[in-house]
C-alpha positions in Angstrom: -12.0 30.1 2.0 -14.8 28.6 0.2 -15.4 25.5 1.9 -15.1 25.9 6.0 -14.7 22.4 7.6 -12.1 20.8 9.1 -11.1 16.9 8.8 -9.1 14.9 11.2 -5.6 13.3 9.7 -7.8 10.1 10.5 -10.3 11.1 8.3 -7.8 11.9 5.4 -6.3 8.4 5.8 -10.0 6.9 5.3 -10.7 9.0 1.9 -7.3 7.8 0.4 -8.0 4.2 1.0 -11.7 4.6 -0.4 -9.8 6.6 -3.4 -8.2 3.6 -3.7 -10.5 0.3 -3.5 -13.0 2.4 -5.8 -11.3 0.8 -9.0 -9.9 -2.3 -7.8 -13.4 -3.2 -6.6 -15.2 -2.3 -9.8 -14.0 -3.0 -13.3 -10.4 -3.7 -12.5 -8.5 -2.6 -15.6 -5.2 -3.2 -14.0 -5.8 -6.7 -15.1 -6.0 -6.3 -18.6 -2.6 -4.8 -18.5 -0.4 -8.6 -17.2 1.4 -10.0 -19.5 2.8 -12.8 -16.5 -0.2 -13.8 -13.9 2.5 -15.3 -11.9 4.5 -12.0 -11.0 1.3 -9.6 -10.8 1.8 -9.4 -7.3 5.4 -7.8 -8.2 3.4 -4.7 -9.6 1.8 -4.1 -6.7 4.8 -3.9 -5.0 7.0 -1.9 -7.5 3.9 0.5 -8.2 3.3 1.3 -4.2 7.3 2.0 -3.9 7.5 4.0 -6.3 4.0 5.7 -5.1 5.7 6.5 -1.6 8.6 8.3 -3.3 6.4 10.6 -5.3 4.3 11.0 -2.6 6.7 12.0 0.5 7.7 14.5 -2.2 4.6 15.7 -3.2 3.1 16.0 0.3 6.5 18.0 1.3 5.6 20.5 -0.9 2.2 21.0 0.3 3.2 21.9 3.9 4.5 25.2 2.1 0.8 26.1 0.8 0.1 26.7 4.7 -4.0 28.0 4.0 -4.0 27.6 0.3 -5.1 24.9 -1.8 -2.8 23.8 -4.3 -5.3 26.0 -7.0 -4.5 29.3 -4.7 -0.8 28.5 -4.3 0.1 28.2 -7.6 -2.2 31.4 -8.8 -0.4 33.3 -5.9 3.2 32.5 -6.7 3.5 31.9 -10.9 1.1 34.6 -11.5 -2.6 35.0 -12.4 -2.0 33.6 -16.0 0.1 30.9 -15.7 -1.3 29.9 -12.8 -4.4 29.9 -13.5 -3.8 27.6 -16.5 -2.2 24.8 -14.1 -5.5 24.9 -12.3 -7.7 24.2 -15.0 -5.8 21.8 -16.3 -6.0 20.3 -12.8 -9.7 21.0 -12.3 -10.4 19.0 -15.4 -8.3 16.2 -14.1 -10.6 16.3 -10.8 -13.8 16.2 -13.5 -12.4 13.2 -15.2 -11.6 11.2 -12.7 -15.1 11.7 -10.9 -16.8 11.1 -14.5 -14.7 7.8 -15.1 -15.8 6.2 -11.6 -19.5 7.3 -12.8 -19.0 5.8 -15.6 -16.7 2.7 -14.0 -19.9 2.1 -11.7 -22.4 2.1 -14.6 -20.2 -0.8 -16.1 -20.2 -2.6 -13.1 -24.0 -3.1 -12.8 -24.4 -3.7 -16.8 -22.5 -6.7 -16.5 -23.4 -8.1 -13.5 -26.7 -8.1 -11.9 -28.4 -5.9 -13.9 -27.5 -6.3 -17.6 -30.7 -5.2 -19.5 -30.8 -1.9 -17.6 -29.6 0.7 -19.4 -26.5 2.3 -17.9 -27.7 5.8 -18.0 -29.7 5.1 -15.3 -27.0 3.6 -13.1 -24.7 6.4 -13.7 -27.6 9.1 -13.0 -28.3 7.6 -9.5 -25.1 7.1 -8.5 -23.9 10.7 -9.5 -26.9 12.7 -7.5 -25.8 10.6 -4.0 -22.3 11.7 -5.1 -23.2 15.2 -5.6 -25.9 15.6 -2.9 -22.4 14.7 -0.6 -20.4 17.1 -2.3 -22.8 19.6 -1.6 -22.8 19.6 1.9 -18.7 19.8 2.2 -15.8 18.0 2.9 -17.1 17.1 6.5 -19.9 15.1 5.5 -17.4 13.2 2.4 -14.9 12.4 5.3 -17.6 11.2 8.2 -19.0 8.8 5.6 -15.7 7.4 4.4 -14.9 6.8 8.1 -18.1 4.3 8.0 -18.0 3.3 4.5 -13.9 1.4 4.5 -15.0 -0.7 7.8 -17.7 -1.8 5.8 -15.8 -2.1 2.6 -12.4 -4.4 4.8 -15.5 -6.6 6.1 -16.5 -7.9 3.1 -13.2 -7.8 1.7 -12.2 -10.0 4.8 -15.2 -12.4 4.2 -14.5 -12.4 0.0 -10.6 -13.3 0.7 -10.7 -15.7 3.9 -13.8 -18.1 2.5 -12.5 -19.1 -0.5 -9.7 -21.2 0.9 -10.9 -24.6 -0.6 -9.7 -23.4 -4.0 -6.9 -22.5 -3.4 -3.8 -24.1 -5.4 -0.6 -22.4 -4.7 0.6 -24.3 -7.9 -0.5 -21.9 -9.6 2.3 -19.1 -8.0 4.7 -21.0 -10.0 6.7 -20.8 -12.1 8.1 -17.0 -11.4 10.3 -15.8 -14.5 9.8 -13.0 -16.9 9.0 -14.7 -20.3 8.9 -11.3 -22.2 12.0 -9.8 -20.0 12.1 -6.9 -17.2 9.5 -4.5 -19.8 6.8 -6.7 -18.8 6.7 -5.3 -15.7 6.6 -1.7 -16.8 2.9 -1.4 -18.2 1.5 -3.0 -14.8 3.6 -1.1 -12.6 2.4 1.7 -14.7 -0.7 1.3 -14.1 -0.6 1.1 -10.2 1.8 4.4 -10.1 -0.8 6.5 -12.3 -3.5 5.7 -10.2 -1.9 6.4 -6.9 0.1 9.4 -8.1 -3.0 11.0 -10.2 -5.3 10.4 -7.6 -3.4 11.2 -4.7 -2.4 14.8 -5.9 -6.5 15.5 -4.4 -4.3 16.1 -1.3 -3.5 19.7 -2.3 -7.3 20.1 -2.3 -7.7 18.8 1.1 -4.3 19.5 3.2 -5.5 23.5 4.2 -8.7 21.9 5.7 -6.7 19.6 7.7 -7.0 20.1 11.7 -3.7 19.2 12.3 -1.6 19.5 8.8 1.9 18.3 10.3 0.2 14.7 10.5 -0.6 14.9 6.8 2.2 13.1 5.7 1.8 10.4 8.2 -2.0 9.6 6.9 -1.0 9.8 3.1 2.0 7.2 4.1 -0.2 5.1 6.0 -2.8 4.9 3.5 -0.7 4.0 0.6 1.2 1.1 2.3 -2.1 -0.5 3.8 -3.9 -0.2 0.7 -0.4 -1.6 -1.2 0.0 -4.4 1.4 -4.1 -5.4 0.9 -3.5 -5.2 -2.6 -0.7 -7.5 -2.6 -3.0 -9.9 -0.7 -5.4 -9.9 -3.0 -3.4 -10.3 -6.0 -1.5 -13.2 -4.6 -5.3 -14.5 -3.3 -6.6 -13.7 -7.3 -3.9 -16.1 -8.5 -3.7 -19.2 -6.2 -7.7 -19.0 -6.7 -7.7 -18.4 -10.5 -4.5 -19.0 -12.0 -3.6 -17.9 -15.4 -7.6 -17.1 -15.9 -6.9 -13.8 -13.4 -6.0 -11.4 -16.8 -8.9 -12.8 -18.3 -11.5 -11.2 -15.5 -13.1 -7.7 -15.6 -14.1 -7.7 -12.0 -11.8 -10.0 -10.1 -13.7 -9.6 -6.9 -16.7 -10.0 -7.9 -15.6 -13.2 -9.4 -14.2 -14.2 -6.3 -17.6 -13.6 -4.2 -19.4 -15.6 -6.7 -17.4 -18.7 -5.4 -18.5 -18.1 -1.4 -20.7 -21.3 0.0 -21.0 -21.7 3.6 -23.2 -25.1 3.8 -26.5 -24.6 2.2 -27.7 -21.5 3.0 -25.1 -19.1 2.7 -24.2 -18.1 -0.8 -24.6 -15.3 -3.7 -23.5 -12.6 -1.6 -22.2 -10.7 -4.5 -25.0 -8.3 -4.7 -24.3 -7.5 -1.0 -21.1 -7.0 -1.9 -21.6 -5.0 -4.7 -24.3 -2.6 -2.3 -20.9 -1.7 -0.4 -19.2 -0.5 -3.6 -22.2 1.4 -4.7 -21.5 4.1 -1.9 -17.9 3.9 -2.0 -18.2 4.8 -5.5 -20.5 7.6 -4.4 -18.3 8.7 -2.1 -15.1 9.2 -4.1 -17.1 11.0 -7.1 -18.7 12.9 -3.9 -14.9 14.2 -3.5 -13.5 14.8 -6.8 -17.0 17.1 -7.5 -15.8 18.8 -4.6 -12.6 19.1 -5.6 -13.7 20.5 -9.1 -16.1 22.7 -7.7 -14.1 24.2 -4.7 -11.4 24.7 -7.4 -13.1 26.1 -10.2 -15.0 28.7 -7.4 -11.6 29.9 -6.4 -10.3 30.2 -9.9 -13.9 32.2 -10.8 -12.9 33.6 -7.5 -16.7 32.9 -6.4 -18.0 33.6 -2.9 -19.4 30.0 -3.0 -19.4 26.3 -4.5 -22.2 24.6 -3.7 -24.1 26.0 -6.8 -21.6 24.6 -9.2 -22.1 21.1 -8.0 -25.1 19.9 -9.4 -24.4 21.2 -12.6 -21.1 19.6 -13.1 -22.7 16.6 -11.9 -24.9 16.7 -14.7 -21.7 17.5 -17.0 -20.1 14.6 -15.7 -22.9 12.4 -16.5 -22.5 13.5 -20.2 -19.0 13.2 -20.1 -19.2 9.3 -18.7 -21.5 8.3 -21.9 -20.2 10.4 -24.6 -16.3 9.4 -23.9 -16.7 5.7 -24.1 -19.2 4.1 -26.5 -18.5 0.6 -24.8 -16.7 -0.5 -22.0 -13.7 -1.9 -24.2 -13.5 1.9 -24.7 -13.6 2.8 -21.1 -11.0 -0.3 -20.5 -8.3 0.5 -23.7 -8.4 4.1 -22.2 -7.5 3.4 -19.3 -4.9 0.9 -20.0 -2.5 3.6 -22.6 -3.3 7.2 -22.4 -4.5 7.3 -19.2 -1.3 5.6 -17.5 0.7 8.3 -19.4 -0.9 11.2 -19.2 -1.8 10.9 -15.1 1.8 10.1 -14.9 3.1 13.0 -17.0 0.9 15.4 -15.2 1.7 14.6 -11.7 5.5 14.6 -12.5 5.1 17.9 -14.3 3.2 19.0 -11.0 5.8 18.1 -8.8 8.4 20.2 -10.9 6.3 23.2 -11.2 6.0 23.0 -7.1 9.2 23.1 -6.5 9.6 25.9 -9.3 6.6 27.8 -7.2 8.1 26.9 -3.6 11.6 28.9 -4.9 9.6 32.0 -6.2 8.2 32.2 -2.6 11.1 31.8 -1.2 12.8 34.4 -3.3 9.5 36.9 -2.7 10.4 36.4 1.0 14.1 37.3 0.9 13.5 40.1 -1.0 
């Protein structure tokens, strides 16, 4: 095995819910994608059922791949071609996503606090703390994500619970579906891809795992708390801004912004926005991992770690030559990306089970 440690089920439930925040925190695309401000809440809900369905699935399958990663598992039982394909195609997904939350991050600071910075700088420093992580194993990704959420709930806390005087529940109202039911389906969309094509890292993780019969458990856990604080927030993001909510690239930040405690307290959004930076860090810190751990056993290398820091530099490439600007970054991730994270994990979840019956067969026979 090329990577050695071991994680807690505790410490696989903290990395999904930093998987998650990571792009609800920063430049929230989801947004762009409601038609109704009113029902946006009704995504969240829709997207995280649906979620848990693919994902009781999905981690059912895994408890076959005993010490394999999901890379080794399908090499092993659909041969070394076809295989092999299936985990390129999902070592570039790993690539993209950590490039995209580079690049994600970079936005963030460009139209915020720093706008006359170029982003190349933003996404170069946050991409070496991600990779300098990555480098020293899954261990050191998981012990930092169990101190970076607390962190990243406490200022969620503060950002939700001290923003009561603008509140106007008026705005919840009225709830109808002006376009009909299809409204729904590019939100809900959205949500699903995200969990579903993020979630799949699990087949990296789930032979590191001290106890792997609690995996399901954490992966459960993780996407209900992160669906119920979602739902929170979306319902918090419309009383506050009403049918302005679409219209906002980083809805938390915007919500920060509004935080006055008498005369002294207020402008914590750069504090704020310091707690993003290494959750951001973290979860590129994990998908280089991921790419690196699986394109070593695909190489069948005797080690990882020297592959990190170059496709850290690849992914730096890759976050400014794929979007020119961030209506780029935004459009992609609003259409293709919602369909082809969706058709991939699907497509994954067939060939599993398609995998799981070959073993089965191999075993009989």
């Amino acid at each position: 095995m090329l990577e050695h440690g071991k994680i807690s089920a505790r410490q696989l439930f903290f990395i999904l819910v930093l998987i998650r925040f990571v792009p609800v925190m920063l430049l929230c695309t989801y947004s762009y994608t409601l038609k109704t401000v009113q029902i946006a809440w009704l995504n969240d809900v829709l997207g995280v059922a649906l979620s848990l369905l693919y994902l009781y699935l999905f981690v059912r399958l895994c408890k076959g791949f005993k010490d394999k990663t999901i890379i080794e598992y399908l090499e092993s039982n659909l041969g070394p071609v076809f295989g092999k394909i299936i985990g390129i195609i999902l070592v570039i997904h790993f690539f993209i996503i950590a490039a995209s939350d580079a690049r994600d991050m970079g936005e963030t600071f460009t139209t915020t606090i720093m706008p006359e910075t170029p982003i190349i700088v933003f996404i170069l420093i946050i991409v070496f703390l991600g990779a300098n992580a990555a480098r020293n194993g899954l261990e050191v990704i998981a012990r930092i994500s169990e101190f970076t959420v607390p962190i990243i709930l406490l200022f969620l806390f503060i950002t939700i619970s001290l923003n009561y005087k603008f509140i106007d529940v008026k705005n919840l109202k009225p709830f109808y579906f002006p376009q009909g039911f299809s409204e729904l389906v590019q939100p809900t969309g959205s949500i699903l891809s995200l969990y579903i094509g993020e979630f799949i890292i699990v087949g990296m993780i789930f032979p590191y795992l001290n106890k792997m019969q609690k995996c399901s458990k954490s992966v459960i856990l993780a996407t209900l708390f992160t669906g119920v604080l979602f739902v929170i927030l979306c319902i918090d993001m419309i009383v506050i801004f009403g049918p302005t909510f679409k219209t906002l690239s980083i809805p938390i930040l915007s919500l920060a912004k509004l935080i006055f405690i008498a005369n002294f307290i207020e402008r914590i959004e750069g504090i704020v926005i310091l707690s993003w930076v290494l959750g951001s860090a973290i979860k590129i810190a994990l998908f280089l991992w991921a790419t690196a751990v699986g394109t070593g056993q695909i190489l069948k290398l005797k080690s990882y770690q020297p592959l990190i820091y170059p496709l850290g530099a690849l992914a730096t490439v890759n976050s400014i030559l794929n979007y020119e600007r961030a209506a780029d970054f935004i459009n992609f991730f609003t259409g293709p990306w919602i369909v082809y994270s969706s058709t991939l994990s699907i497509s994954l979840l067939i060939i599993l089970y398609i995998a799981q019956a070959l073993d089965k067969q191999k075993v009989k026979s």
